[in-house]
KELUM-914963 format. One line per 8 residues: number of its first residue (from 1); their letters; for each residue x negated, y negated, z negated of C-alpha. Coordinates in Angstrom, 1 decimal. Layout:
BEGIN
NUM = A = X:Y:Z  ...
END
This chain:
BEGIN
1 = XXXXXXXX = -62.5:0.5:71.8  -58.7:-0.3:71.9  -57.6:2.9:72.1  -60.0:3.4:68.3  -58.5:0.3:67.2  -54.6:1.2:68.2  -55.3:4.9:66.8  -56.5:3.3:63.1
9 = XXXXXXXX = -53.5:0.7:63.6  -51.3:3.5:64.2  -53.3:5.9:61.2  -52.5:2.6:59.2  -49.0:2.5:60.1  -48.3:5.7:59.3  -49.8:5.5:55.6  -47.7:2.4:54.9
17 = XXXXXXXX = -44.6:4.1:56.1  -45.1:7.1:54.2  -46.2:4.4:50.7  -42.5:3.1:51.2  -40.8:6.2:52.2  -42.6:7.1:48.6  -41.8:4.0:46.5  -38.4:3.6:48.1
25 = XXXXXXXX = -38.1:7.7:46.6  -39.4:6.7:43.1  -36.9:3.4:43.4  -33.7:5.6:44.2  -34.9:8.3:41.7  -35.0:5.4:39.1  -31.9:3.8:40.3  -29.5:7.4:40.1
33 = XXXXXXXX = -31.2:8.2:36.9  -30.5:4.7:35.5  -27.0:4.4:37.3  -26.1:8.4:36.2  -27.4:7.3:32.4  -25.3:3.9:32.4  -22.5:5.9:34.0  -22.2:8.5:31.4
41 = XXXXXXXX = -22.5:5.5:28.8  -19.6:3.5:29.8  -17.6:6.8:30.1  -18.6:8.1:26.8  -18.0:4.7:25.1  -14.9:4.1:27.1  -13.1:7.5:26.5  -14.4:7.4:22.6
49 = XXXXXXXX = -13.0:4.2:21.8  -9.8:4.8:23.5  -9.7:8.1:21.6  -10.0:5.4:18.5  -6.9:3.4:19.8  -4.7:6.2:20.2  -5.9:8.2:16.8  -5.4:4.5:15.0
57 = XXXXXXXX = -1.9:4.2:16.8  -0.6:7.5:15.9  -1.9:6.9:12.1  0.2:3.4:12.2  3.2:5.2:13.5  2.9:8.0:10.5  2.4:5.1:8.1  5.4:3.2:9.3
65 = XXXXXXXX = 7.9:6.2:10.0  7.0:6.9:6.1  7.5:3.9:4.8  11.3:3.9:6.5  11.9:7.1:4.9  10.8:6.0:1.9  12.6:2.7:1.7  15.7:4.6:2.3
73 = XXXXXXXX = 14.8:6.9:-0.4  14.1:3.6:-2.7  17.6:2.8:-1.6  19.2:5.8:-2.8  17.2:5.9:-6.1  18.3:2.1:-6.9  22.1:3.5:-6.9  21.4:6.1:-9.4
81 = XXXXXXXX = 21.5:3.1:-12.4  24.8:2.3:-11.5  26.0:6.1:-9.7  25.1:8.0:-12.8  26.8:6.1:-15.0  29.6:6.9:-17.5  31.1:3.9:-17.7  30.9:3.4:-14.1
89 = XXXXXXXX = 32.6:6.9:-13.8  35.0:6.2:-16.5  36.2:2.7:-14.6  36.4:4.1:-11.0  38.8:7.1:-12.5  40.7:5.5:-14.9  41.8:1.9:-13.6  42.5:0.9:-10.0
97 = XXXXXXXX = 39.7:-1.8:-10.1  36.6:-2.4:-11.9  36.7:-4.4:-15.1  35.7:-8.1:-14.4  32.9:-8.8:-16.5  31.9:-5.3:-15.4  31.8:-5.6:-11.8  29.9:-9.0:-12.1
105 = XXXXXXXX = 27.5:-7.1:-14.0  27.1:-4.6:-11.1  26.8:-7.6:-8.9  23.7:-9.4:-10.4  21.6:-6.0:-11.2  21.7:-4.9:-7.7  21.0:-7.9:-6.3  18.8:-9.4:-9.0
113 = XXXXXXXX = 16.6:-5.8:-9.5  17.0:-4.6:-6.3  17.5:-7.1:-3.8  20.9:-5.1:-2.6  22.6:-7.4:0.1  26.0:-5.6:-0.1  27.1:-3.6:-3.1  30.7:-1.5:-2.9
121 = XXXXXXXX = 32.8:0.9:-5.1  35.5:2.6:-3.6  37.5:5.5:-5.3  38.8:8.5:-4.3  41.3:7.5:-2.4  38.8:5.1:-0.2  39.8:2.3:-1.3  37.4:-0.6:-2.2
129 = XXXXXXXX = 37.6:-1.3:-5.8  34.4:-3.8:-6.2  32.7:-5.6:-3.1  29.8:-7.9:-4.1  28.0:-10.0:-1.5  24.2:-10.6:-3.1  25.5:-11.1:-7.1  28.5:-12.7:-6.3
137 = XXXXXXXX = 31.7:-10.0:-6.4  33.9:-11.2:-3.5  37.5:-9.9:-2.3  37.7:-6.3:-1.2  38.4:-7.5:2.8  35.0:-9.0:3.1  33.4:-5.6:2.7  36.1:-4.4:5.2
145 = XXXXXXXX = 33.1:-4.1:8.0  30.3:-2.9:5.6  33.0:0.2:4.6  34.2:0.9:8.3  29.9:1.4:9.1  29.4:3.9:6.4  32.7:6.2:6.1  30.7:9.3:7.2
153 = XXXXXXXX = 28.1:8.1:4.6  30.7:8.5:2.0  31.8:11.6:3.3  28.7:12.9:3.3  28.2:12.1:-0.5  31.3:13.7:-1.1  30.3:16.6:0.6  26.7:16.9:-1.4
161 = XXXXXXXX = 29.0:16.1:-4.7  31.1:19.0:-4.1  28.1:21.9:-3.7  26.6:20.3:-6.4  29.5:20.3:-9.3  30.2:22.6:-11.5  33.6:23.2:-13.4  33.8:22.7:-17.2
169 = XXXXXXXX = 36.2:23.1:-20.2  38.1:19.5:-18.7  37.2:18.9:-15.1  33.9:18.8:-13.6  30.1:18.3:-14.1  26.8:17.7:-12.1  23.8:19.0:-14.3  20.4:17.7:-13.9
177 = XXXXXXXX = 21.1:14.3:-13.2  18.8:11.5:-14.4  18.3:7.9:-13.5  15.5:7.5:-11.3  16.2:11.2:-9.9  17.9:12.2:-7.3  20.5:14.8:-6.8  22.2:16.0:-3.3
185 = XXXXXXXX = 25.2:13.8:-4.1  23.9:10.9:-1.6  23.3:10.1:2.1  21.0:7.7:3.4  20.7:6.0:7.3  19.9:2.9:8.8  22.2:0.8:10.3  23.9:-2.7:12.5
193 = XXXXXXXX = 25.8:-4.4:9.6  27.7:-7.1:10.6  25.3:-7.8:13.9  22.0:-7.1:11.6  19.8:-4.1:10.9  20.4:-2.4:7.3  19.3:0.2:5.5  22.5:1.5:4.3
201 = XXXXXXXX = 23.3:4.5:1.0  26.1:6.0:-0.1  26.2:8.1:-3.7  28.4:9.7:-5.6  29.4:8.2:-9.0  28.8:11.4:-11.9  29.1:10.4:-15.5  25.7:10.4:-17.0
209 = XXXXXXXX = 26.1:12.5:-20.0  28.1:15.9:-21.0  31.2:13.7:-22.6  32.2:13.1:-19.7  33.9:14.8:-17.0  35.1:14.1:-13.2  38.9:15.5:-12.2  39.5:17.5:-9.6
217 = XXXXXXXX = 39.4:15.2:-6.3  36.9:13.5:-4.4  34.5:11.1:-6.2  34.2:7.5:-6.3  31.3:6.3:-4.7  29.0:3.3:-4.2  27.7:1.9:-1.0  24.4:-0.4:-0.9
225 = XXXXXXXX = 23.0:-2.6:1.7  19.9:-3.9:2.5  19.6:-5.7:5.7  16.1:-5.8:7.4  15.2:-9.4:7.1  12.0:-11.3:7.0  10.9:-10.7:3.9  11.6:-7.0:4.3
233 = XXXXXXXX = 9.4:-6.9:7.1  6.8:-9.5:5.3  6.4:-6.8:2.4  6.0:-4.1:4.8  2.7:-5.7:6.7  1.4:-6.7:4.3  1.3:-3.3:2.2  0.2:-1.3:5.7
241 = XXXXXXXX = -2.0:-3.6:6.6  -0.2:-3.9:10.0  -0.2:-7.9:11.3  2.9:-9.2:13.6  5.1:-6.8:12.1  8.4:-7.5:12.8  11.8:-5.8:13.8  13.0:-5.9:18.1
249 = XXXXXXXX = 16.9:-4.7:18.3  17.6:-3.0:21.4  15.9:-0.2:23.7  12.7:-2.5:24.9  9.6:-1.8:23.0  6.0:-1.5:23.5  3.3:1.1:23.0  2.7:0.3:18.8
257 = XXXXXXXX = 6.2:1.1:18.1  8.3:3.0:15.9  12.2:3.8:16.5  14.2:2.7:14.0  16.8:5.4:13.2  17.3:8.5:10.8  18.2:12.0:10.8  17.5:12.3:13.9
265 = XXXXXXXX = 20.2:9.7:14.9  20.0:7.3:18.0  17.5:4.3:17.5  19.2:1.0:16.6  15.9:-0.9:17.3  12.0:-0.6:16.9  9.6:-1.8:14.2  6.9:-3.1:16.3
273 = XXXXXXXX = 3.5:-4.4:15.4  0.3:-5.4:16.8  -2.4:-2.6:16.5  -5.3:-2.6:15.0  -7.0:-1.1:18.3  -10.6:-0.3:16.5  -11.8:1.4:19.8  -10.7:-2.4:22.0
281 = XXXXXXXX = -12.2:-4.4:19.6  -15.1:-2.5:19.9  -15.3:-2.6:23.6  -15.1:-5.7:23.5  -17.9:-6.7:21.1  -20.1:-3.7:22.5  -19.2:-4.1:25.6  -21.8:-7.4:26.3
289 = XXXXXXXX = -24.4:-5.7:24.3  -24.8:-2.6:26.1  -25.0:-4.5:29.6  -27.5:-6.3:27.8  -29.9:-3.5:26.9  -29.6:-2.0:30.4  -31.2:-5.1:31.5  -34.0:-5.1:28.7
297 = XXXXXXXX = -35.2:-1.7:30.1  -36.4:-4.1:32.7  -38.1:-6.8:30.8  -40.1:-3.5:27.8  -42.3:-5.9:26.7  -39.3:-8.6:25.6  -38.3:-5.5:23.4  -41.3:-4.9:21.7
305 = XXXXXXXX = -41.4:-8.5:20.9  -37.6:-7.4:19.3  -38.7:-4.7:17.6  -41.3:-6.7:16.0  -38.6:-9.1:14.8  -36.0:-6.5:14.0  -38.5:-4.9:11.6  -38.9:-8.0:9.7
313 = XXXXXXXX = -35.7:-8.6:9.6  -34.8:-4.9:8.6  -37.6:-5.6:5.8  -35.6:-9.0:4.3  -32.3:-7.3:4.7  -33.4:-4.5:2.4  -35.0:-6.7:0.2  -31.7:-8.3:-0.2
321 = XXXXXXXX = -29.9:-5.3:-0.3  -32.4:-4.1:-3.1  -31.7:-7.4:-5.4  -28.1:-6.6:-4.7  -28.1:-2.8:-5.7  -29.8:-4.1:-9.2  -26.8:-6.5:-9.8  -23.8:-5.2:-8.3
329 = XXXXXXXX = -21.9:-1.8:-7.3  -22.4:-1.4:-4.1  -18.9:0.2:-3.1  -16.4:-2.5:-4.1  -19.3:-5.5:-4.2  -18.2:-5.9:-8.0  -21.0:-6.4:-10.5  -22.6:-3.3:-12.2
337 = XXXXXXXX = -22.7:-2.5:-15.7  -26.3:-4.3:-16.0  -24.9:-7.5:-15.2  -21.8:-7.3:-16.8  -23.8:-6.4:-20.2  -26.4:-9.6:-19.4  -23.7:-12.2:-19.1  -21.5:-10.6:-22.0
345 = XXXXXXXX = -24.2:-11.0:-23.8  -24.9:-14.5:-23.5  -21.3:-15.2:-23.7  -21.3:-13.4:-26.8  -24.1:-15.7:-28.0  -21.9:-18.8:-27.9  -18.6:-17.1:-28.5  -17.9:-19.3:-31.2
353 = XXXXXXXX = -18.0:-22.8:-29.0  -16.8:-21.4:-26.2  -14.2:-18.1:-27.0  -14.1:-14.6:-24.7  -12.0:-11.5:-24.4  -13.2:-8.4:-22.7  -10.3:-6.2:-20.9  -11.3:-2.7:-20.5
361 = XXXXXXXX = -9.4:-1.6:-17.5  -9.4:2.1:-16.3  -7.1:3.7:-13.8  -4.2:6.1:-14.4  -3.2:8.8:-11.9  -6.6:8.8:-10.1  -7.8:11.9:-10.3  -4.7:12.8:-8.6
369 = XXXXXXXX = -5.1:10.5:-5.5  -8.2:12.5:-4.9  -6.4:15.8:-5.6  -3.8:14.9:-2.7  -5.7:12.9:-0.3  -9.4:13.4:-1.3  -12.5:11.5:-1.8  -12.5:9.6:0.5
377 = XXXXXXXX = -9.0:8.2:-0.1  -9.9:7.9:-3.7  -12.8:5.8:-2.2  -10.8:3.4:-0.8  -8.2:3.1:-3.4  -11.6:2.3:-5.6  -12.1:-0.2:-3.2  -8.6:-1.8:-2.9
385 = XXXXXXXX = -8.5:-1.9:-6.8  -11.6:-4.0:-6.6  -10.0:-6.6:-4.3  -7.1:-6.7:-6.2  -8.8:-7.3:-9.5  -10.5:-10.1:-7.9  -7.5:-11.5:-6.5  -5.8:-11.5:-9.8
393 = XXXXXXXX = -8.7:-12.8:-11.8  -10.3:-15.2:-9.3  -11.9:-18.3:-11.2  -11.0:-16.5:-14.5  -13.1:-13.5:-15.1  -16.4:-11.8:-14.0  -15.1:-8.0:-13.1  -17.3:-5.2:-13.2
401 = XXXXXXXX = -16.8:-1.5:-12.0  -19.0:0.6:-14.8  -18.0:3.6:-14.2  -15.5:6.2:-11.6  -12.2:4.2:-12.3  -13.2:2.1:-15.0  -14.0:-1.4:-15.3  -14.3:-4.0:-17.3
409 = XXXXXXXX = -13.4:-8.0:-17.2  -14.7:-11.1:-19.2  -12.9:-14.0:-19.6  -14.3:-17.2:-21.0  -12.5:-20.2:-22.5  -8.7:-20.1:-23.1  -8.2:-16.5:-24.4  -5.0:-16.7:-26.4
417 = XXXXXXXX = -2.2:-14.1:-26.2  0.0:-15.9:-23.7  -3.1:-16.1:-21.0  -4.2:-12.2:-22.0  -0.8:-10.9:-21.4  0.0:-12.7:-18.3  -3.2:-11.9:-16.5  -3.1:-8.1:-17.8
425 = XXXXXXXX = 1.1:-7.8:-17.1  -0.3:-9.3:-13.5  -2.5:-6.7:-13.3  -0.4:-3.7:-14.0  2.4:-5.3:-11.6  -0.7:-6.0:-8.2  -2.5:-2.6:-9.0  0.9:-0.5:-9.4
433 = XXXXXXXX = 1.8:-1.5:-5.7  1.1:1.2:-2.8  -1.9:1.6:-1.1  -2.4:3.2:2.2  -5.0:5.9:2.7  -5.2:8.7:5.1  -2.5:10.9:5.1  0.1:8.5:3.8
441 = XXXXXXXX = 0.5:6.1:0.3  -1.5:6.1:-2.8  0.1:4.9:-5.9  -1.7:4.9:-9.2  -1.4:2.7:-12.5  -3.7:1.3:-14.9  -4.0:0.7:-18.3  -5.7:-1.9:-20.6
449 = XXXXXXXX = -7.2:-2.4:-23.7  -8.7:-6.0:-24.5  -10.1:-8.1:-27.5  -11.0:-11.7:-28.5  -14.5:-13.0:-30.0  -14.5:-14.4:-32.2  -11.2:-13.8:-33.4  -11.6:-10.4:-33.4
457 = XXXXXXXX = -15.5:-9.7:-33.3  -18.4:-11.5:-33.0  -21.0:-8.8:-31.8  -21.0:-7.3:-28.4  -20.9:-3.9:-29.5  -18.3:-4.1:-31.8  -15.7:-6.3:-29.4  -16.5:-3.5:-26.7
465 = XXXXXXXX = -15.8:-0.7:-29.2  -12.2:-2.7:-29.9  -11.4:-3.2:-26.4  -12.2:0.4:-26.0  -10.1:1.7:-28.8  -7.1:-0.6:-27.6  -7.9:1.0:-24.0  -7.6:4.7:-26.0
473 = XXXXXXXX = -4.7:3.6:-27.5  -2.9:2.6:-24.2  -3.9:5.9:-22.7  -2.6:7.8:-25.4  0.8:6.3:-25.6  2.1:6.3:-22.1  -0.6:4.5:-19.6  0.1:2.0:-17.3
481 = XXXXXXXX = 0.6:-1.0:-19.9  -1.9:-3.6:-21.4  -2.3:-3.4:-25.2  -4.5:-6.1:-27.7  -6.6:-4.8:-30.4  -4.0:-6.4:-32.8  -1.0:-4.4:-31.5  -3.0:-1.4:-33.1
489 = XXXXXXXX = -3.2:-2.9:-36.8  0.4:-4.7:-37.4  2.0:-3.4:-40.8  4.8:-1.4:-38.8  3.2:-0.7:-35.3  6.2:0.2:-32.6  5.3:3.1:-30.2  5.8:1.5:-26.7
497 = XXXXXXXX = 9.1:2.5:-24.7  8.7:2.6:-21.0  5.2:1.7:-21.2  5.4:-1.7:-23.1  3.3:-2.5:-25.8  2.8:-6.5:-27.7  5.5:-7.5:-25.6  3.8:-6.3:-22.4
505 = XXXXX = 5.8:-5.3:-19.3  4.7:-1.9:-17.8  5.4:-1.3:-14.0  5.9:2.8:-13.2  3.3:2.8:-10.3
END
C-alpha cells in the first residue's frame, strides 16, 4: 500500500515537473520573443532617429555655410553702387581726396542702405583717401587697422581688375559691368577687425559708363566692413530657423557648428547653434510611449477598451477635420475660397456703413522655386507665405489661399490709401525675404492688385474683377509691387520704375 501510494506520489511528481519544465519553456519562449521584438525596436528607433539628428545637422551646416557665402556675396554686391561709379572713378583719379560733400555722401549710403560698419577709398598708390566709420567720414589714421587687415584684399581686386580690362582709344575699360552685378574685380573673406569678427570686401572702382576711362596703373578701390554683431546673427536665426545662434571666437566648438572662414582660409571662429535634433526630441516623447505599449501586451483587454475609445475619438477628429476641409485650405490652415466668397459677401452687403478693400495677392517667381527645388519646396514656401500673410495682416484682414499661389485678403473698416499701401508695401518687403527649403534658399516676390467698396464698386463681382485687373496690371508691368485700381485710370498713368507703382515701394526678392 505505501509502495502504490509513493509510486502515484512519484507518477505525480513527475507530471508536475514536466507541466513547469513546459510552462517555464512557453515563459522563456515568450520572454526571448518579447525581449528579441523590444530589442530590435529600441535599435531600430534608436539608430533611425539618430540618423534624423545627424541628416538634420548636416542640412543646418549646408544652410549656414550658404548663408556666409552669401552674405559675403551681399557684401561685394553693396560696393558695386559706389565701385562702378563714374564720379567715384573720376574723384579717386583726378584729386588726391574725395570731394567733401561727396565723401559724406558715400558715408550715409553705406551705412544707411547697407549697414557698412567701415567704408574706405584708397587710390592707386594705397593711400586712404576717404575712411568713414558707420556715416560719419573720420580721418584717414582711424582706418589705419581696417587697411593693414585687407591689403591682400586690395591686391586681389587689383589683380581681378587687371584680367578683366580692356584698352581703349584713352586708357582703359571693363565691359559688362552693372550695378547689382558682379564682375571679377573684387575679393571677399571674413575677418578680426579691430578685436571683432567682420565680413570684409574689397572692389575695384571702374567708371560706370563708356565716357569714361581708367589710366594705366592700379585702380582705386573701396573696402567695406561689416562686423558680426548681434543683430547680424539675430537676422540670421531667425531666417534659418536655427534658435541660440550666435558667434564663439576661438578653436572650441561643439558638434552644430560651422567654421567661420573663406576660401579655404583658417577659421577665425565658429557660428554655433542649438539643433533642432528631430530624431532626440522624438526619443524623448516616443521613448515613454513605447515602454508603455510593451506593458499593454500584458493587460489585452485594457487595449480593446483603447481601441474602443480611439475609434470614437478617430470618428470626432474626422468630423472636425471634415467641417474644417469645408471652410479652410488644408495646407496653410488659411480659409478656402467658399469662405472667403461667404464673408465677402456679407461685407459687401454693408459696404456702404462699414467700407472694404479686397487685395488680390499672387506670387512671382514661384513656378521657379518648384523648378529648382521641387514640390515639395514649393509646398513649404506656400506654407511660409501663409504665415507671413497672417503675420502681416493679423487683426486686419481675413486671408484666403484660392488657388496655387494666389490669394486673396479683405479688409474691413479704415481702407484709405495710406492703410492699403502700408499693409501691401509690408507685404512685398516680409514675403520678398528668404525662405529655407531643402537644398538651400527660396526667394520669390509677389504682386498686388486691390480695390475699395464703395469707392470703387459696390458689387462683389465687379470689386473682384477690379482688384483682379489691378493684380494683371502689376504682373504686366514688372511684378513684385502693389498697385490700386486708381493707379490704372489717372489722366497720365506713369509706367512704374523699379517696380513702384501709386507711390508703392517694390523690394527685388
Amino acid at each position: 500500500m505505501n509502495r502504490e501510494k509513493a509510486a502515484r506520489n512519484t507518477v505525480a511528481t513527475g507530471e508536475a515537473a514536466q507541466s513547469v519544465r513546459l510552462r517555464h519553456f512557453a515563459y522563456a519562449s515568450i520572454a526571448l520573443l518579447l525581449a528579441g521584438g523590444v530589442f530590435a525596436m529600441v535599435y531600430l528607433f534608436i539608430s533611425t532617429t539618430h540618423r534624423a539628428d545627424q541628416l538634420a545637422l548636416r542640412h543646418e551646416r549646408a544652410l549656414v555655410t550658404e548663408a556666409l557665402e552669401h552674405s559675403l556675396e551681399l557684401e561685394a554686391r553693396h560696393q558695386t553702387f559706389i565701385a562702378v561709379n563714374d564720379k567715384t572713378a573720376r574723384e579717386v583719379q583726378i584729386d588726391d581726396r574725395i570731394d567733401d560733400a561727396f565723401a559724406r555722401d558715400i558715408a550715409r549710403q553705406m551705412w544707411l542702405d547697407f549697414h557698412h560698419d567701415w567704408t574706405l577709398i584708397v587710390d592707386g598708390r594705397n593711400k586712404a583717401i576717404l575712411v568713414a566709420a558707420e556715416d560719419e567720414v573720420v580721418p584717414p589714421l582711424a582706418g589705419q587697422q581696417v587697411l593693414d587687415a585687407t591689403r591682400d584684399l586690395i591686391a586681389k581686386a587689383r589683380i581681378g581688375y587687371q584680367t578683366v580690362r580692356r584698352p581703349s582709344a584713352d586708357g582703359y575699360k571693363v565691359k559688362y559691368v552693372e550695378k547689382g552685378e558682379l564682375a571679377p574685380i573684387y575679393a571677399t573673406d571674413v575677418r578680426n577687425v579691430d578685436g571683432k569678427p567682420a565680413l570684409v570686401s574689397a572692389m575695384a572702382i571702374v567708371p560706370e559708363t563708356a565716357n569714361l576711362s581708367l589710366p594705366d596703373g592700379p585702380p582705386g578701390v573701396i573696402v567695406s566692413v561689416a562686423l558680426i554683431e548681434e543683430a547680424f546673427l539675430s537676422e540670421i536665426g531667425e531666417t534659418l530657423l536655427l534658435e541660440d545662434f550666435t558667434y564663439v571666437a576661438g578653436s572650441d566648438h561643439h558638434a552644430a557648428s560651422v567654421p567661420v572662414s573663406a576660401h579655404g582660409h583658417r577659421p577665425i571662429g565658429y557660428f554655433e547653434w542649438t539643433s533642432a535634433a528631430p530624431g532626440s526630441k522624438i526619443r524623448n516623447t516616443i521613448g515613454p510611449i513605447a515602454v508603455l505599449l510593451v506593458l499593454m501586451f500584458i493587460a489585452i483587454g485594457i487595449v480593446f477598451a483603447r481601441k474602443l475609445a480611439q475609434k470614437s475619438k478617430a470618428l470626432e477628429d474626422s468630423e472636425t477635420l471634415n467641417r474644417r476641409m469645408a471652410t479652410h485650405d488644408l495646407m496653410t490652415g488659411l480659409a478656402n475660397r467658399p469662405r472667403f466668397h461667404a464673408v465677402f459677401d456679407r461685407a459687401m452687403e454693408t459696404c456702404h456703413e462699414t467700407p472694404c478693400a479686397v487685395m488680390a495677392i499672387d506670387l512671382d517667381r514661384f513656378k521657379a522655386v518648384n523648378d529648382t527645388f521641387g514640390h515639395e519646396a514649393g509646398d513649404m514656401v506656400i506654407r511660409q507665405v501663409a504665415v507671413r500673410l497672417r503675420k502681416v495682416l493679423a487683426g486686419d484682414a481675413l486671408v484666403a489661399r484660392t488657388g496655387g499661389d494666389e490669394f486673396m485678403a479683405l479688409l474691413r473698416g479704415p481702407v484709405d490709401d495710406n492703410r492699403m499701401r502700408w499693409l501691401s508695401d509690408t507685404l512685398i518687403e516680409t514675403i520678398a525675404q528668404p525662405i529655407p527649403v531643402s537644398g538651400g534658399l527660396a526667394q520669390i516676390g509677389v504682386s498686388i492688385g486691390w480695390a475699395a467698396a464703395p469707392r470703387h464698386a459696390d458689387t462683389a463681382s465687379h470689386l473682384l474683377a477690379l482688384a483682379d485687373q489691378a493684380l494683371y496690371f502689376a504682373k504686366e508691368n514688372g511684378r513684385n509691387m502693389a498697385v490700386s485700381i486708381e493707379d490704372l485710370y489717372r489722366q497720365n498713368p506713369v509706367v512704374p520704375v523699379n517696380g513702384n507703382a501709386g507711390g508703392q515701394r517694390a523690394v527685388n526678392g
